[in-house]
Short mmCIF file of the C-alpha atoms (twelve columns), coordinates in Angstrom:
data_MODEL
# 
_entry.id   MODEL 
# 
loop_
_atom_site.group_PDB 
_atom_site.id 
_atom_site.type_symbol 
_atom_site.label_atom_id 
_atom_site.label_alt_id 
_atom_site.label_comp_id 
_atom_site.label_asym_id 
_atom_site.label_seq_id 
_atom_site.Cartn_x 
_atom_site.Cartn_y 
_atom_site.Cartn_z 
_atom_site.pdbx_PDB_model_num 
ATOM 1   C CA . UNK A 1   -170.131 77.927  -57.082 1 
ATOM 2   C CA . UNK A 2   -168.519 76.948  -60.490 1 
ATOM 3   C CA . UNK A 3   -168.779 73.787  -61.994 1 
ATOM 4   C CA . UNK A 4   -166.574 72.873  -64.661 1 
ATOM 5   C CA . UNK A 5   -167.767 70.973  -67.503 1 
ATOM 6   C CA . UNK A 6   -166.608 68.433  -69.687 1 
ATOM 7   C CA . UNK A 7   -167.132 67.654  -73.280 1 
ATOM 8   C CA . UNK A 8   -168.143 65.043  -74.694 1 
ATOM 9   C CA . UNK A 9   -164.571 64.236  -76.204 1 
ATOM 10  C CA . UNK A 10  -163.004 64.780  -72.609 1 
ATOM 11  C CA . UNK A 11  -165.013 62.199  -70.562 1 
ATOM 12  C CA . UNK A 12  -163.686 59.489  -71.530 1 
ATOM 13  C CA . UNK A 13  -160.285 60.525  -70.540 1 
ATOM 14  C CA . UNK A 14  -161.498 61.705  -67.341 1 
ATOM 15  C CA . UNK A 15  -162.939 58.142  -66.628 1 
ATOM 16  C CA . UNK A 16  -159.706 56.382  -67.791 1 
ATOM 17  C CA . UNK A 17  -157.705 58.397  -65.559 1 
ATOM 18  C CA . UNK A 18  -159.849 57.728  -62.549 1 
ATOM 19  C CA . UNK A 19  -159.766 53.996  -63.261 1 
ATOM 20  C CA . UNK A 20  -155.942 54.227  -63.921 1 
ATOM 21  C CA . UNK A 21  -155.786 55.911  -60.390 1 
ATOM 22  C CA . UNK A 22  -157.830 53.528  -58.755 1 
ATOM 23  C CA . UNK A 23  -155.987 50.735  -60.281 1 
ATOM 24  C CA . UNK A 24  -152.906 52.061  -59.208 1 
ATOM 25  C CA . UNK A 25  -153.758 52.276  -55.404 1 
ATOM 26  C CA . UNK A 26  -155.193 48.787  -55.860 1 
ATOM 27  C CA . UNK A 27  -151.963 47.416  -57.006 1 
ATOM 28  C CA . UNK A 28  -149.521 49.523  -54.840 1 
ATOM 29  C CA . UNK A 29  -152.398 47.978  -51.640 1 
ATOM 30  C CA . UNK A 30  -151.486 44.563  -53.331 1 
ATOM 31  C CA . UNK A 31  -147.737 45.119  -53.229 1 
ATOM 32  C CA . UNK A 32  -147.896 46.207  -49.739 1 
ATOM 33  C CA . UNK A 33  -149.859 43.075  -48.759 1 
ATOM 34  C CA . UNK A 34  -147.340 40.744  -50.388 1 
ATOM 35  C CA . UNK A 35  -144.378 42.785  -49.538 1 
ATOM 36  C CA . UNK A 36  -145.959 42.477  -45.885 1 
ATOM 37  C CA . UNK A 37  -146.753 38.317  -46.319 1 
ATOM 38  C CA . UNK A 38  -142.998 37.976  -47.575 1 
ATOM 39  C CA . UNK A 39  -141.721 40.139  -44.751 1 
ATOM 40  C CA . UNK A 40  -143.377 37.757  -42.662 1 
ATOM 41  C CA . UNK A 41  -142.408 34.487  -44.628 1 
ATOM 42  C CA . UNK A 42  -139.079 35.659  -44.420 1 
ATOM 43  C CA . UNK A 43  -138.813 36.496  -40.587 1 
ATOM 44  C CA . UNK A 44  -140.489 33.391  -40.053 1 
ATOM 45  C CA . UNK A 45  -137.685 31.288  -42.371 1 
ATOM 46  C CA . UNK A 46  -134.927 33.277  -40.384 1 
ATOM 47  C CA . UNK A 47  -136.454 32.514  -37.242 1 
ATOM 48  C CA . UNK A 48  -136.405 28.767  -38.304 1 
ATOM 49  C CA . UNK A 49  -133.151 28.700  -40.122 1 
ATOM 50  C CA . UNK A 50  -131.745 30.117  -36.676 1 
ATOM 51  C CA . UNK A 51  -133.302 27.597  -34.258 1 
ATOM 52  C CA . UNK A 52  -132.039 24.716  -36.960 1 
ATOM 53  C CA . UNK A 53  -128.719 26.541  -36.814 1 
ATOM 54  C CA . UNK A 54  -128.446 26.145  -33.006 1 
ATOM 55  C CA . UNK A 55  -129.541 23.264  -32.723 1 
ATOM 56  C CA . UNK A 56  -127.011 22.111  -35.382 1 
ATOM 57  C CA . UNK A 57  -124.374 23.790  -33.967 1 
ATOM 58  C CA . UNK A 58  -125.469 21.864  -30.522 1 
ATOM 59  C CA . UNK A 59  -125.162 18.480  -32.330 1 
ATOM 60  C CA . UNK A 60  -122.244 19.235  -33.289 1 
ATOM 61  C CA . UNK A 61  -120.637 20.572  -30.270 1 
ATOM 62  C CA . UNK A 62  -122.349 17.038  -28.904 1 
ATOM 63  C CA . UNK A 63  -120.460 14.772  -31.697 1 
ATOM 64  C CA . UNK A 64  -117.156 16.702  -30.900 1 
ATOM 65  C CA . UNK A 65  -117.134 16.430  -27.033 1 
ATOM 66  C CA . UNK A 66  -118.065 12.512  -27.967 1 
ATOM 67  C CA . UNK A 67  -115.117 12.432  -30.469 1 
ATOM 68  C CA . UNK A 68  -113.086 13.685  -27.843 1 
ATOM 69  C CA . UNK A 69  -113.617 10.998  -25.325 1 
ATOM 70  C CA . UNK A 70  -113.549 7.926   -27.842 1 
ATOM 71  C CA . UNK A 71  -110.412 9.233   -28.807 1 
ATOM 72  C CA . UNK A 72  -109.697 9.857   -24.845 1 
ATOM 73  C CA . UNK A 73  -110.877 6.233   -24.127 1 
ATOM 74  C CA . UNK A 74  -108.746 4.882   -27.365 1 
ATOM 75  C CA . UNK A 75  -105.527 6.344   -26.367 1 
ATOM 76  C CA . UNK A 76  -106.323 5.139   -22.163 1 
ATOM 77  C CA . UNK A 77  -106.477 1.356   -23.791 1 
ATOM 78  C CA . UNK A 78  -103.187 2.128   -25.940 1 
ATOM 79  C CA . UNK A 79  -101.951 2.869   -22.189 1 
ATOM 80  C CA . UNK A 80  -103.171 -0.256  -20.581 1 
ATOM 81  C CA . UNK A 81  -101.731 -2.134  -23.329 1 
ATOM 82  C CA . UNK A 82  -98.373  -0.388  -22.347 1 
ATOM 83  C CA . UNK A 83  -98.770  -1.003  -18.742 1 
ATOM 84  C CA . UNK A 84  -99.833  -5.094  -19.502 1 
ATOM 85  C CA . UNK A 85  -96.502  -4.719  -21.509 1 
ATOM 86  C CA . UNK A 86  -94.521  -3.528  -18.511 1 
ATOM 87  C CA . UNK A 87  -95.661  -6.264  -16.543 1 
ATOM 88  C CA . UNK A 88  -94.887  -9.003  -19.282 1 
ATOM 89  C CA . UNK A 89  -91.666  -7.476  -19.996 1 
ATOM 90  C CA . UNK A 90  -90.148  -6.967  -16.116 1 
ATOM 91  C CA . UNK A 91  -91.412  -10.615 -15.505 1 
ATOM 92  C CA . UNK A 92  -88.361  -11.875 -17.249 1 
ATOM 93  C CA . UNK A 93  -85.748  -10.216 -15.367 1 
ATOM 94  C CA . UNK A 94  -87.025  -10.036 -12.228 1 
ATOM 95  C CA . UNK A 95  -88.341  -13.749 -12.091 1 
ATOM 96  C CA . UNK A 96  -84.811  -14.643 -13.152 1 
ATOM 97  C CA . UNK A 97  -82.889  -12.379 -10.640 1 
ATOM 98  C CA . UNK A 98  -85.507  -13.653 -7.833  1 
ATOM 99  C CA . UNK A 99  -84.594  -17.213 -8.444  1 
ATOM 100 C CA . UNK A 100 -80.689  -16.569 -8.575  1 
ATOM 101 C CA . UNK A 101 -81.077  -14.861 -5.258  1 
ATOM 102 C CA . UNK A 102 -83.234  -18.212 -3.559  1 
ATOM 103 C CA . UNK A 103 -80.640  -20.444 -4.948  1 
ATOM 104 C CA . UNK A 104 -78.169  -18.191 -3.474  1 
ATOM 105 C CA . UNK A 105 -80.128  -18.187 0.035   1 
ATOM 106 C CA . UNK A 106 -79.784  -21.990 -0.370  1 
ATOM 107 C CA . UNK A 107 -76.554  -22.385 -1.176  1 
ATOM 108 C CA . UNK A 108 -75.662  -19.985 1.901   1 
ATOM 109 C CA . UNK A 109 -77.748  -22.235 4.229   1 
ATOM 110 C CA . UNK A 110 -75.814  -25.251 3.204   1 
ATOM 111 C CA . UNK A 111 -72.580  -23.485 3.865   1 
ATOM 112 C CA . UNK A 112 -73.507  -22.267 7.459   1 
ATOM 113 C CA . UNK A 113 -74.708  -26.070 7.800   1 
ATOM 114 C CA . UNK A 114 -71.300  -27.475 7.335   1 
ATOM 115 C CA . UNK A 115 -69.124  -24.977 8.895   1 
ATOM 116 C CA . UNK A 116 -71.768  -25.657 12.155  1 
ATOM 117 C CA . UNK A 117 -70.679  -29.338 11.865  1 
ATOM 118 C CA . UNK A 118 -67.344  -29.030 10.993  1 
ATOM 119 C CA . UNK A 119 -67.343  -30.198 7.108   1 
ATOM 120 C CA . UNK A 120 -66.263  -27.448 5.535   1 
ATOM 121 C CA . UNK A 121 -63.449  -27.779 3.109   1 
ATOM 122 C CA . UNK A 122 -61.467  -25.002 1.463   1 
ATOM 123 C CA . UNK A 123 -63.175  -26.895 -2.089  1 
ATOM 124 C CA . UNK A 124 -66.446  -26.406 -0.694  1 
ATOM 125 C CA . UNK A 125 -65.915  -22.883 0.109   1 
ATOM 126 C CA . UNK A 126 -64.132  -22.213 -3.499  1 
ATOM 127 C CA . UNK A 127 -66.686  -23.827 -4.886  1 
ATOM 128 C CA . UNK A 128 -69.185  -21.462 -3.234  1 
ATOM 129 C CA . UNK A 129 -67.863  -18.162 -3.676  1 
ATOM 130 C CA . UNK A 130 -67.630  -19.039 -7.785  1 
ATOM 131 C CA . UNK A 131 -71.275  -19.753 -7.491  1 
ATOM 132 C CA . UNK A 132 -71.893  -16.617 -5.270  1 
ATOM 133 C CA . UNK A 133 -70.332  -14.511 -7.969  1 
ATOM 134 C CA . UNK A 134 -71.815  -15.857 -10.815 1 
ATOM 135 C CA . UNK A 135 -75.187  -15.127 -8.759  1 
ATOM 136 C CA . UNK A 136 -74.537  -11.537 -8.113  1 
ATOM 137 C CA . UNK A 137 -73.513  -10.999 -11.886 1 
ATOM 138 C CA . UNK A 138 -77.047  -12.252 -12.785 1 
ATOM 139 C CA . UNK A 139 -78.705  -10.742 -10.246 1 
ATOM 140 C CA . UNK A 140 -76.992  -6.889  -11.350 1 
ATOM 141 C CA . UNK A 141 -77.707  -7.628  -14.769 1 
ATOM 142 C CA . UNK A 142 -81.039  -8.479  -14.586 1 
ATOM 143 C CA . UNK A 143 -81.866  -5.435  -12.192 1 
ATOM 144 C CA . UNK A 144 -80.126  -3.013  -14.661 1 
ATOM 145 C CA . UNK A 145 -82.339  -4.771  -17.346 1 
ATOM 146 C CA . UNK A 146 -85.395  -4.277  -14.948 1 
ATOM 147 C CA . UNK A 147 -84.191  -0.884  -14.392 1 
ATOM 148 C CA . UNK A 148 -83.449  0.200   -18.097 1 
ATOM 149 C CA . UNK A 149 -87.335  -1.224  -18.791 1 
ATOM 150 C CA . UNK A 150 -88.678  0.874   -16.295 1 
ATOM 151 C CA . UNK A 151 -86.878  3.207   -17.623 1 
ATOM 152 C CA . UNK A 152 -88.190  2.964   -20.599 1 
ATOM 153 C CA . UNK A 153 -91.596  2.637   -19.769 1 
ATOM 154 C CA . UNK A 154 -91.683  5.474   -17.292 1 
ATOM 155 C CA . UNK A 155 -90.519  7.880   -19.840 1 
ATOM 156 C CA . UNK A 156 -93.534  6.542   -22.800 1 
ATOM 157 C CA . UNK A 157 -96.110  6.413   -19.886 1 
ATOM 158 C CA . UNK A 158 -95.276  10.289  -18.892 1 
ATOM 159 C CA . UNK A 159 -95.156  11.047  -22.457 1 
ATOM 160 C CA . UNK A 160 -98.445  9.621   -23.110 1 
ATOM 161 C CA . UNK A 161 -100.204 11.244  -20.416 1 
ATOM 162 C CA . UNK A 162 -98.525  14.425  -20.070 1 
ATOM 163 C CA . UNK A 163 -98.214  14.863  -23.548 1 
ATOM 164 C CA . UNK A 164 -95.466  18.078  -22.510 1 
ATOM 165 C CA . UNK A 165 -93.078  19.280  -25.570 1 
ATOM 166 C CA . UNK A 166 -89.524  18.971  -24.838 1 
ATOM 167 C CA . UNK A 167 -86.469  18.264  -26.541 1 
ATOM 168 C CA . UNK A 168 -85.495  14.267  -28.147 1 
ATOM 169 C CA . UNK A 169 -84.091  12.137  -30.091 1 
ATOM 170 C CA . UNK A 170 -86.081  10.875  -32.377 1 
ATOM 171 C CA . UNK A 171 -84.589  7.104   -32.611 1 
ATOM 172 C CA . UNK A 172 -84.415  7.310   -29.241 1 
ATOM 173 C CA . UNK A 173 -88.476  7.734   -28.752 1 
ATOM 174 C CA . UNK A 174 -89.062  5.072   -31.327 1 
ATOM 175 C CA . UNK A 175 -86.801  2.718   -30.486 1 
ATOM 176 C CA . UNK A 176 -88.746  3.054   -26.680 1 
ATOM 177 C CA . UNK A 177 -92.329  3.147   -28.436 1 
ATOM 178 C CA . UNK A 178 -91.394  0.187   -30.369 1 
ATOM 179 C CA . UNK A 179 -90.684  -1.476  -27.138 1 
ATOM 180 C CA . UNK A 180 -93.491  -0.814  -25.577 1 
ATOM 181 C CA . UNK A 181 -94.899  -3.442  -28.483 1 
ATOM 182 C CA . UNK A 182 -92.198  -6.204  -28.223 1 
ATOM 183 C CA . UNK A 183 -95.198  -8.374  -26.107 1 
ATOM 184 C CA . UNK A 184 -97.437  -8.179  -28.866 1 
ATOM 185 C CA . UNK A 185 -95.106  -8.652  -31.638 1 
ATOM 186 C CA . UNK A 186 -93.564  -11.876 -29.943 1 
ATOM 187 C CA . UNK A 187 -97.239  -13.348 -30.287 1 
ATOM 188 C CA . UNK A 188 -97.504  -12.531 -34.415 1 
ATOM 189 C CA . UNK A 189 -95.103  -14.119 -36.912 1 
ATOM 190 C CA . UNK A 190 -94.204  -10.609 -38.296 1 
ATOM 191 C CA . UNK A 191 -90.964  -8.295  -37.857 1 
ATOM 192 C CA . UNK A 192 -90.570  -4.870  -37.303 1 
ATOM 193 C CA . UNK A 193 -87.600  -3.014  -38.156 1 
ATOM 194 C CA . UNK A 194 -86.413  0.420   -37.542 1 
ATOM 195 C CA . UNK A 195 -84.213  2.392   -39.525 1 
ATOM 196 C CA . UNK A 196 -83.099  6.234   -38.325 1 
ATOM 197 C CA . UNK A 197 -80.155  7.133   -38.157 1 
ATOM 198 C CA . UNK A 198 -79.334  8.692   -34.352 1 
ATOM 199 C CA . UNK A 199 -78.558  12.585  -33.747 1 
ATOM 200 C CA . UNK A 200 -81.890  13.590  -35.444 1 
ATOM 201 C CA . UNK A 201 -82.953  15.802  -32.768 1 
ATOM 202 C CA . UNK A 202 -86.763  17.692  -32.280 1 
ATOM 203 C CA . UNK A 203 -88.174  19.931  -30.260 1 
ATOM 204 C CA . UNK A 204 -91.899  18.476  -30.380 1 
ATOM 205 C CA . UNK A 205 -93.950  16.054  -28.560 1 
ATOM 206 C CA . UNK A 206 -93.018  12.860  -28.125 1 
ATOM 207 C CA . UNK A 207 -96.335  11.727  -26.471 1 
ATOM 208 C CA . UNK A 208 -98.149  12.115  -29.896 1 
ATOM 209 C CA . UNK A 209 -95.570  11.267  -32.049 1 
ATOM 210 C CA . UNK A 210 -95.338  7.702   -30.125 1 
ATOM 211 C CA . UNK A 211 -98.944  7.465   -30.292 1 
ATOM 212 C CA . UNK A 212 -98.861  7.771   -34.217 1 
ATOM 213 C CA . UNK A 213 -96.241  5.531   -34.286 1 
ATOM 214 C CA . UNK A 214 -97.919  2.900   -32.438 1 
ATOM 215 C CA . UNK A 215 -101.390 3.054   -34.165 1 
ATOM 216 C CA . UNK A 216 -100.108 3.233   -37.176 1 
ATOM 217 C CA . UNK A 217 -97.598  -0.435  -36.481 1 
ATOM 218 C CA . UNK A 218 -100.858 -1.831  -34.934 1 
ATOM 219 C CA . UNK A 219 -102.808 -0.714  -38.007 1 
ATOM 220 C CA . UNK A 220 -100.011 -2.324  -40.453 1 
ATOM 221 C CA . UNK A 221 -100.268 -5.358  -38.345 1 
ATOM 222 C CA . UNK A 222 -103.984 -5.622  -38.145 1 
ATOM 223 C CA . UNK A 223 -105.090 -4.966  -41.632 1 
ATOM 224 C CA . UNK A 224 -101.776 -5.251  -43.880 1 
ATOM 225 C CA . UNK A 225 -100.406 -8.288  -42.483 1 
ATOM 226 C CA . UNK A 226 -102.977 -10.469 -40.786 1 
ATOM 227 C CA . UNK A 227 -101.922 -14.299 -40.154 1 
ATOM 228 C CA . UNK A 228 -99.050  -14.336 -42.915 1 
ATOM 229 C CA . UNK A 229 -95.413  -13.638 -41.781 1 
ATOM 230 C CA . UNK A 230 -94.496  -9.888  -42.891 1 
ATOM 231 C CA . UNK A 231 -92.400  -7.196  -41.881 1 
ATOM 232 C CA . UNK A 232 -92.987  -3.810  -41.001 1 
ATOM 233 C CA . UNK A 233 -90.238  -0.644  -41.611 1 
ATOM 234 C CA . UNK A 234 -90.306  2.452   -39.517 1 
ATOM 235 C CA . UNK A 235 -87.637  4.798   -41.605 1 
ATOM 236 C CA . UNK A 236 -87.144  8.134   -40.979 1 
ATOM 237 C CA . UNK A 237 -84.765  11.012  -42.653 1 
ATOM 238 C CA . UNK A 238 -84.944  14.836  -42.662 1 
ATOM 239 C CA . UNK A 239 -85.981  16.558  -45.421 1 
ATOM 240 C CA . UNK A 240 -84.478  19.447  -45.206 1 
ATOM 241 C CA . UNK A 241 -83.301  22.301  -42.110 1 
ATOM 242 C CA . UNK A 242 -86.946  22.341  -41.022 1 
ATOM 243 C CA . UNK A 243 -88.911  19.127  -41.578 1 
ATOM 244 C CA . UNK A 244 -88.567  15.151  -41.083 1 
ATOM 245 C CA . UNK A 245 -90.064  12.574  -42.878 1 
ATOM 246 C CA . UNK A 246 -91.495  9.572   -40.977 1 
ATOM 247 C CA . UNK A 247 -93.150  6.439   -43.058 1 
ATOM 248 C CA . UNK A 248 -94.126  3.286   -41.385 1 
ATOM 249 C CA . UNK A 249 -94.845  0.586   -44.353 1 
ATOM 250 C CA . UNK A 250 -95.519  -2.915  -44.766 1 
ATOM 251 C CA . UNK A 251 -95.719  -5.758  -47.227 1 
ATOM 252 C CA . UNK A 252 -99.017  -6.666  -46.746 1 
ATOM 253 C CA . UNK A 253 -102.270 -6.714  -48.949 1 
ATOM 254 C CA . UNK A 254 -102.575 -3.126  -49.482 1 
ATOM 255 C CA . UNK A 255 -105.714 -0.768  -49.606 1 
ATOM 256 C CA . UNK A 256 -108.342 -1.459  -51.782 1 
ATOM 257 C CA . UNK A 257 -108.815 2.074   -54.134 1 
ATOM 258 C CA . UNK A 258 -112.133 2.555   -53.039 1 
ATOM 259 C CA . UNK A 259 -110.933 2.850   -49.580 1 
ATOM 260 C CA . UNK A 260 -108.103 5.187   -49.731 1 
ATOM 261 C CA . UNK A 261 -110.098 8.654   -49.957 1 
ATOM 262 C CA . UNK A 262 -111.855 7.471   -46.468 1 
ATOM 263 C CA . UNK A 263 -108.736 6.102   -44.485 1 
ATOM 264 C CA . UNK A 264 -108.381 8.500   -42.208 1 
ATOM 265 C CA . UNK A 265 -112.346 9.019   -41.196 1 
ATOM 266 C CA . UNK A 266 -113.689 8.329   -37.760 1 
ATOM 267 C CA . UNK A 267 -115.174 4.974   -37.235 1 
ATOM 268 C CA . UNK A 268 -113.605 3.891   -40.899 1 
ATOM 269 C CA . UNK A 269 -112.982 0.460   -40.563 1 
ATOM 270 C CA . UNK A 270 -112.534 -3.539  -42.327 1 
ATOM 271 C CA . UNK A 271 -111.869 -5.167  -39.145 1 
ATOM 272 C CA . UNK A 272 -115.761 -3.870  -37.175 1 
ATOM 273 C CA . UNK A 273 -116.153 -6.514  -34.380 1 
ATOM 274 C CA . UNK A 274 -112.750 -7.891  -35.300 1 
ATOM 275 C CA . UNK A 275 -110.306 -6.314  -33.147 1 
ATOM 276 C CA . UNK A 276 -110.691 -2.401  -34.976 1 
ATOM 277 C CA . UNK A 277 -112.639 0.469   -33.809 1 
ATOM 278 C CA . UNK A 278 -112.354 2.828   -36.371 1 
ATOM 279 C CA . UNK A 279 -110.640 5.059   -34.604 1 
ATOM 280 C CA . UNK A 280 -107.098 4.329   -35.033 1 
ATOM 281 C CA . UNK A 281 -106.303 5.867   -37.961 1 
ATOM 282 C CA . UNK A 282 -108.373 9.112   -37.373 1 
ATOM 283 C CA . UNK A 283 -106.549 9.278   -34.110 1 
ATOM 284 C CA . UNK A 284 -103.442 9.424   -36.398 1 
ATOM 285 C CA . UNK A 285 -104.585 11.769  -38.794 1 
ATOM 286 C CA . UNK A 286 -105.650 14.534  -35.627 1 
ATOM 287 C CA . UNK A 287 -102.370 14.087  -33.791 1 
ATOM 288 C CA . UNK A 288 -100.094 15.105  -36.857 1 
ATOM 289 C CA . UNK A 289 -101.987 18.089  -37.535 1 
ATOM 290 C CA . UNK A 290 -102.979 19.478  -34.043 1 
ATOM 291 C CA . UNK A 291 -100.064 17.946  -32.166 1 
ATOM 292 C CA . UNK A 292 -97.203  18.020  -34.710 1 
ATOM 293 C CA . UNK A 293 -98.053  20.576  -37.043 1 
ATOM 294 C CA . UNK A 294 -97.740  17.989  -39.806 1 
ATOM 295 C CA . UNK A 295 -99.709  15.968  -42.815 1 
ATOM 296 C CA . UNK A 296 -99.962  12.741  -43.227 1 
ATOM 297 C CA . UNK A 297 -99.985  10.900  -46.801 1 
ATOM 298 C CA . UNK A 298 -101.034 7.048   -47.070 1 
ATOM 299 C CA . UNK A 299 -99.941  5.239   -50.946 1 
ATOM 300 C CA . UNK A 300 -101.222 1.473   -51.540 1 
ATOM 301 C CA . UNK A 301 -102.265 -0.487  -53.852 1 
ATOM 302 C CA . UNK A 302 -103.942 -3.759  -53.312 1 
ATOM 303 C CA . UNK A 303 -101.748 -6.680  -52.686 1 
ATOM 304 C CA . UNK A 304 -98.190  -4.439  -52.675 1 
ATOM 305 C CA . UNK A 305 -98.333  -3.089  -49.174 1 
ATOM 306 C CA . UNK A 306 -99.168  0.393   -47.976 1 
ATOM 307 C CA . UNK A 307 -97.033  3.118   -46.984 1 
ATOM 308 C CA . UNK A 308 -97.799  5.983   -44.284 1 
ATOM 309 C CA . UNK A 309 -95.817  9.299   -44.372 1 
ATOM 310 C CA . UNK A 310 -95.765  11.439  -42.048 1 
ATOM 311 C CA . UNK A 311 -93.859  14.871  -42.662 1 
ATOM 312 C CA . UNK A 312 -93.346  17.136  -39.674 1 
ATOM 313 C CA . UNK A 313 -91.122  20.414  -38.506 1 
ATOM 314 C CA . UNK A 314 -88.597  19.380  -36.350 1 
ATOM 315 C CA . UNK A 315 -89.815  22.255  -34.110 1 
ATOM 316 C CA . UNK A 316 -93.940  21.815  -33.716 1 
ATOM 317 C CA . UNK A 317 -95.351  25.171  -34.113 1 
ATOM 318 C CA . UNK A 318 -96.625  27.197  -31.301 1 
ATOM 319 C CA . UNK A 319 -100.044 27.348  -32.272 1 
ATOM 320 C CA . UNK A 320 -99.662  23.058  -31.892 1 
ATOM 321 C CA . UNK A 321 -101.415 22.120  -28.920 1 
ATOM 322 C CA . UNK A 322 -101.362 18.471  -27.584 1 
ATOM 323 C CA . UNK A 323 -103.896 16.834  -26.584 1 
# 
């Protein structure tokens, strides 16, 4: 067996190599461990980054699907408004055409009563038939009226609920949406006027579009105008081959600054437990883009009125989908 020695001037090189070596292992053990711990630390984190990631993304899916029926159950009331406005509005008509027709009944009674007796004169029976026409001219007008309101409101209703593209005119839909508010405007001291020119035709839908045109009126009415008289102007023009420009303005008291960059968020609102949900707006700002295929721009400053504009394509894209 052969043993090699060391010198004295080589041991202590031999014994700083073997602690070298020893340290090494030692610190490539105490990298492993920590590599190992972070490993750990780190499938751990991703485990609980991806439970808090599902269960965010099930909060959220939870605060859409609620989103979707507030705005569901806003746009049902915007309905029942329009059906309480049917009612109020055929009333007129119909009330008037029912009474021409009983004093007609009457009048035809009293005839039969003297011609049964013998006291009818050719002055009584002229007398009669001028009355009896004069009755039947009310009573066709106030049908067609009855008829052109139905009319009228069949055509919003479907819109609203079917919410199907077609082709329109649009001073034709807003003329009928602002209609639809005539019951409610009656009750306020404001006006609302209506400016666009006929013949500018779209291929869109008019469901939506009425519905922004209505919340945004209310919205004028509600928070721009209040209890002083003021008028409202729904103007439209086209911009250019492809896109029309809608505002709806008013005279009122404007937006405070501070306000403007949160106008269109859900649940925004002056007017909590005063007659606004929040909603309205934010209703407004989803139907232009999803429905239209539009933007929406709002300009105010306090006490000069604010003015909505909405610019659209006169043919909603495809990829648009109401609802």
């Amino acid at each position: 067996m052969h043993l090699t020695r060391f010198g004295p001037e080589e041991a202590p090189l031999l014994l700083a190599s073997l602690f070298d070596v020893t340290e090494r292992k030692a610190a490539a053990a105490a990298l492993q461990r920590l590599n190992e711990a972070l490993e750990s630390r780190v499938a751990e984190r991703t485990h609980d980054l991806a439970a808090s990631n599902a269960e965010l993304s099930a909060t959220v899916e939870q605060l859409r699907r609620a989103q979707v029926e507030l705005v569901r159950s806003e746009r049902l009331a915007s309905l029942g408004s329009l059906v309480a406005g049917v009612a109020h509005e055929l009333n007129t008509p119909l009330g008037s055409a029912l009474l021409v027709a009983t004093t007609l009944g009457d009048g035809i009674e009293e005839l039969r009563r003297k011609l049964d007796t013998g006291e009818l004169k050719r002055s009584t029976l002229d007398t009669f038939l001028e009355q009896q026409a004069e009755a039947q001219a009310l009573i066709v007008r106030n049908a067609r009226r009855a008829a052109e309101l139905i009319g009228r409101f069949k055509q919003v209703a479907v819109d609203q609920t079917s919410e199907q593209r077609r082709r329109f005119d649009l001073a034709e839909v807003v003329d009928e949406i602002i209609g639809t508010l005539q019951p409610r405007l009656r009750k306020t001291p404001h006006q609302v006027v209506v400016d666009i020119a006929p013949g500018l035709g779209m291929d869109s839908y008019p469901g939506p579009l009425g519905q922004v045109v209505t919340n945004l009126v209310l919205n004028a009415l509600l928070h721009g105008l209040g209890d002083r008289p003021g008028e409202v102007r729904v103007v439209a023009s086209q911009l250019d081959a492809d896109h029309v420009a809608l505002s709806v303005s008013d005279d009122g008291v404007g937006i405070p600054a501070e306000h403007l960059p949160r106008i269109f968020d859900p649940f925004f609102t002056t007017k909590l437990g005063e007659g606004g949900s929040g909603l309205g707006l934010h209703i407004v700002y989803s139907l232009v883009q999803r429905s239209l295929g539009g933007r929406i721009d709002v300009e105010s400053r306090s006490g000069q009125g604010a003015r909505f504009t909405v610019v659209m394509p006169v043919n909603a894209p495809k990829s648009a989908e109401a609802g």
